[in-house]
N, C-alpha and C positions, 0 to 999 in steps of 0.2 A: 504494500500500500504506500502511499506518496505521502509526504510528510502533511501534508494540509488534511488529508483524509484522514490520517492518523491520531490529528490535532480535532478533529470533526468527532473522529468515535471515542476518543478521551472525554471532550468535554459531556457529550452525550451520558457518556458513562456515569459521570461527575455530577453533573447537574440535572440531569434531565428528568421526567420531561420537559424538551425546553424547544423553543419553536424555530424557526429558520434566521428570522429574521434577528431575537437574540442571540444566537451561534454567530450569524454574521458579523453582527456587533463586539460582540465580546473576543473573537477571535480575529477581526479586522480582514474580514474573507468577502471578497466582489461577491455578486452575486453568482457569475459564470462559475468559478471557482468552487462555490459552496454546492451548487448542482450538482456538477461534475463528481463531486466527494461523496455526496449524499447519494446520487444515483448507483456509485461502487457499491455502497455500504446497502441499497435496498438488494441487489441484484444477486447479491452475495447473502442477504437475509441475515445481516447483524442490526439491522437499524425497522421499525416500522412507523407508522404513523399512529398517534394514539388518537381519543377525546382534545375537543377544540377548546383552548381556554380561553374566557373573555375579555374584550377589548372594548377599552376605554374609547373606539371610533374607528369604523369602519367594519369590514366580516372579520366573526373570530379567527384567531392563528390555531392553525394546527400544531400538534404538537407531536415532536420525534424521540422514541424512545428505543434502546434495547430490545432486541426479539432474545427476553429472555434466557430461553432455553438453548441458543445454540451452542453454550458450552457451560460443564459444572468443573468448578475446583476442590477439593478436599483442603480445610486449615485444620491445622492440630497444635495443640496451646502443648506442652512438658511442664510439668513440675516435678517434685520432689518424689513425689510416692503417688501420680495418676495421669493420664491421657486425656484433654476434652478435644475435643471436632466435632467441625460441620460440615456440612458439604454445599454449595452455596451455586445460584445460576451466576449468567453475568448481571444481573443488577443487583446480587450480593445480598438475595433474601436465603434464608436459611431455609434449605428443604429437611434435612434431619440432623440430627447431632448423637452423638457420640460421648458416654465417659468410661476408660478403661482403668482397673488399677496400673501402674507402670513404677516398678522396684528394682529393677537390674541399673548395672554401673558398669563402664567400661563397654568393651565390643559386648559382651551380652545385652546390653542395653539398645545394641541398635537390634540384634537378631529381635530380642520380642517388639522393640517398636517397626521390624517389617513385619511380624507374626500380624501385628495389631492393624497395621495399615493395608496389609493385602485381604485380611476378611474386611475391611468397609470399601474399598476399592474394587470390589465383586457387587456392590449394593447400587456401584453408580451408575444412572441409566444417561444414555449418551454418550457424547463426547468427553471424555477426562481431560482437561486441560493441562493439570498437572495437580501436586501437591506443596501446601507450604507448609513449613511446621518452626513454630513459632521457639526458643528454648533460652535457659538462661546461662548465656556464654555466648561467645566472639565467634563469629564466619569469616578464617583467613584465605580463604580461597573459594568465591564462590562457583567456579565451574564444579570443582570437585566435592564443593561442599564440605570444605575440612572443618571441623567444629573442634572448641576447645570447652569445658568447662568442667570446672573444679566440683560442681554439685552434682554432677553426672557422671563424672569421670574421663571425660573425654579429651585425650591429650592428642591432638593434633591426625584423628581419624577422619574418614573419608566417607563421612556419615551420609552425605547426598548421593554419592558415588554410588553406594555400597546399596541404598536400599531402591535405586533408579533403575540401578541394573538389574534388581531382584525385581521389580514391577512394571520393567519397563516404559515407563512413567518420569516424565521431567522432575526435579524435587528439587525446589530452594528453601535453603533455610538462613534466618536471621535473625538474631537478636529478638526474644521475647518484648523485651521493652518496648524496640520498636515497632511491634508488630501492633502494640496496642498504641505508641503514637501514629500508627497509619490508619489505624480503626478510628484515631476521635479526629485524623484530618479529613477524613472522607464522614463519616457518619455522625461526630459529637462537639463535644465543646470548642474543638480546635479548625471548623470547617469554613466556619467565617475571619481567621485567623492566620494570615501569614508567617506568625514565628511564634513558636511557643515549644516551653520544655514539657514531656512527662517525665515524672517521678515513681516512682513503685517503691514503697515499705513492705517488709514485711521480714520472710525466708534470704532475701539477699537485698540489696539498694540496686536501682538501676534506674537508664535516664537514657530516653529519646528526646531526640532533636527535631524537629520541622523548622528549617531554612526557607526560606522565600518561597513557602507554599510545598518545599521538598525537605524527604526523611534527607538524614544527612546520615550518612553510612560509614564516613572516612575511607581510603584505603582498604585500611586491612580490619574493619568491626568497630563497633564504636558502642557505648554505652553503658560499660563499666565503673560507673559513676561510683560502686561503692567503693573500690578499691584506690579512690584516692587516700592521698595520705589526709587522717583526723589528728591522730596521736602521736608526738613522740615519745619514743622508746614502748610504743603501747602492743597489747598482746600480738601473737601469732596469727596471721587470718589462714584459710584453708587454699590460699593462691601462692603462700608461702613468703608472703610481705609482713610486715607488723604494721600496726598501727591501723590499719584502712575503717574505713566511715562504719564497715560493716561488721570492724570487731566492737564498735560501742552504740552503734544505732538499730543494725538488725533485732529480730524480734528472738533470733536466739540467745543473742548477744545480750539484751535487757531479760531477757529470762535466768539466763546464769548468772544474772549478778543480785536479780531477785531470790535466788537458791542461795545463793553465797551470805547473801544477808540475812538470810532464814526468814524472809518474808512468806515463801512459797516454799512446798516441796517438790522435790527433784520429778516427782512424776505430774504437777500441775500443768495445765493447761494454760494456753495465752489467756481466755477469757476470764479462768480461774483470777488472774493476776492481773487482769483490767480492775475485775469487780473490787479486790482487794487495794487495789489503789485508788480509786473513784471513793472508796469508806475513811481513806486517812491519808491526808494531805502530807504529809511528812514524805510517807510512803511514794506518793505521786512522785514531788517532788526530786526525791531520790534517784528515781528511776529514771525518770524520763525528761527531766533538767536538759541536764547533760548531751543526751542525745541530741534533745531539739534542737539548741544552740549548736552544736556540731555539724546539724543536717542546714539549719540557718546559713551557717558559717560559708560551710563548701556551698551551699546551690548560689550562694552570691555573687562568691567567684566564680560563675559558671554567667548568671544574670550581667555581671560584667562586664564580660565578654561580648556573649550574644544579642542582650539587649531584647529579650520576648517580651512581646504583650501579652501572654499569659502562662502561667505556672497550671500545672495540672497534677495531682497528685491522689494516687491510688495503691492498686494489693492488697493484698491481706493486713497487713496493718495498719492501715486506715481505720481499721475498727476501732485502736483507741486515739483517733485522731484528739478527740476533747482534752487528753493530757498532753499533748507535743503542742497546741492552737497557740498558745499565750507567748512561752518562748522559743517556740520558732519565728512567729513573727516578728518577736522582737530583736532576735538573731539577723534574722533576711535583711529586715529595714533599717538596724546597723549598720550593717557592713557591705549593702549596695549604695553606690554615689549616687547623689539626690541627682542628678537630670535623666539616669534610668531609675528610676522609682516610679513610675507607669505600669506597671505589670498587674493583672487580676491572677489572684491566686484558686483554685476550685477545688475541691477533695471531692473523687470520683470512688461509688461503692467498688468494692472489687468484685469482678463478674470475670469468669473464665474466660465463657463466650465469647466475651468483647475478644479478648488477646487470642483466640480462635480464627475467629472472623476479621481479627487482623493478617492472620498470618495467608490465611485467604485471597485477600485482598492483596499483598506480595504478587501473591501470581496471576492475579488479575490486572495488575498494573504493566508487569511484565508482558502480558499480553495485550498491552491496549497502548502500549507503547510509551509505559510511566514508569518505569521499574526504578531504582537509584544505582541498579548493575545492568549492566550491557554485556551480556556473555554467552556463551554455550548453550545453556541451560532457557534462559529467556527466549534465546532465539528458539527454541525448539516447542518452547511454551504456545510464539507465536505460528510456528509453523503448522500446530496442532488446529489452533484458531482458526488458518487459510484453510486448509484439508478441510472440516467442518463447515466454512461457509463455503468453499467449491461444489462441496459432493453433496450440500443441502441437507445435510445429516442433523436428525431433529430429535429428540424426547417424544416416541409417541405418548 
């Protein structure tokens, strides 16, 4: 497809329903030009006409959207001990979902997550566009899919390689985090927003970027936000640095020092240890002081930097956001320079799904000609797409 066309079935993708005449607008496309695009795109049965929206003078605009079904994706969110997915059309509604337990470390971890991926990859009716799978660790090569991450065990394997070739199925993968900043640039708080960070508390810290409307990937992964340095000389973290955000902010991290101080016992739960600091302030304080300032501290230098009009913050520990609110803020608005002090800050529940149906959207982007990687893998995402709309292969 010709890059105007391409730029035609993005924004479609994006915005749509949306009519001729704003596509033209917004995309600065003659009329010849936008015909010529949109006529590809009907012929090929990626694009239809929907319901006519009203107009403030003259006949209503028709309006152009997605023909759905010409291609499904599978996303899959990793965590620590489970599996979520969807499997999603191209306008990124969820047709079913998926939760698997997921316990192995190391290469075993990828055998059962093909075991897990090839029984829902039998369930998809259509065209398979590909798979993304969303996880918490760095992608230093995304043709091969090398993955690294210290919660998983994954030192430098060939995790996309490995389960592509066993499904014969395109498979990217990327940064969990990000996967949920590309779920709130397309779907949530971050759609009408050109630059904004997300945050994730919980089991590790981590932190997508959206730049001028784009995830920002870096080189070789990006989003390791916990492993900056918080502390010095401060404990061991499991990346094998000392001191990082995630030996004093994580929710393991405030849990063993809850044990330490005999607040809790060694087998309580997070919520256990909310409820018990919400009853006595001292207690709060103790715990969760520190951290917040700390997480204050680092996102500042990071606001510094980039300069986002909005902060988004989620995961599982967000649950006790009500003890980090006070001085965190007061952390942030310290140690950001008053002429970036514009930023809206949001605390978003954590939802698997969302970071699912990010990873989703990965390879929907890849295929619509938006990915943040240009490689092997995408191009064959988009190849999958032409085949599909060539040979008119549908979802009965």
């Amino acid at each position: 497809m010709r890059d105007s066309t391409n730029e035609v079935l993005r924004a479609i993708a994006t915005y749509g329903p949306i009519s001729r005449a704003q596509l033209a607008r917004d995309l600065g496309l003659s009329g010849p030009t936008l015909t010529q695009s949109t006529r590809y795109l009907f012929e090929r049965g990626l694009i239809t006409e929907l319901e006519q929206s009203p107009s403030t003078g003259g006949r209503p605009a028709t309006l152009l959207g997605l023909v759905a079904n010409a291609g499904q994706v599978l996303g899959v969110k990793l965590a620590e001990d489970h599996a979520v997915g969807v499997c999603v059309n191209l306008n990124s509604e969820i047709l079913w979902s998926f939760e698997e337990p997921f316990s192995s470390r190391g290469e075993k971890a990828v055998a059962e997550l093909t075991r897990i991926l090839r029984k829902h990859v039998k369930k998809v009716r259509g065209q398979l566009l590909g798979i993304g799978i969303g996880f918490p660790g760095v992608v230093s090569s995304v043709d091969a899919g090398t993955a690294h991450s210290s919660m998983l065990g994954w030192d430098n394997l060939k995790v996309g390689l490995t389960i592509s070739n066993s499904l014969n199925t395109p498979v990217l993968l990327e940064n969990d985090v990000n996967t949920l900043a590309v779920t709130e640039s397309l779907y949530g708080h971050g759609r009408d927003v050109s630059n904004f960070l997300t945050v994730t508390l919980g089991r590790g810290i981590g932190m997508g970027l959206v730049i001028n409307g784009e995830l920002y990937a870096g080189a070789y992964g990006a989003g390791e936000f916990g492993h900056v340095s918080a502390v010095t000389d401060g404990l061991e973290c499991e990346c094998g640095k000392f001191g990082c955000l995630e030996t004093v902010a994580s929710s393991p991290a405030i849990q063993a020092k809850a044990v330490r101080a005999g607040y809790v016992s060694a087998n309580a739960t997070m919520t256990d240890l909310l409820n018990i600091a919400r009853r006595d302030k001292k207690i709060a304080l103790d715990l969760f002081r520190v951290p917040a300032e700390l997480l204050g501290l680092a996102l500042a230098n990071v606001v510094n930097v980039f300069g986002p009009e909005l902060i988004l913050i989620s995961g599982e520990g967000v649950e006790g956001w009500d003890l980090w609110k006070s001085a965190f803020e007061k952390s942030l608005e310290a140690n950001v320079v008053a002429a970036l002090r514009k930023y809206d800050v949001e605390v978003d529940p954590w939802d698997d799904m969302k970071w699912a149906l990010g990873a989703s959207a990965i390879v929907l982007q890849a295929s619509l000609s938006r990915s943040p990687h240009t490689n092997s893998v995408s191009n064959e995402v988009k190849n999958r797409l032409r085949i599909a709309s060539d040979s008119g292969k549908r979802i009965s």
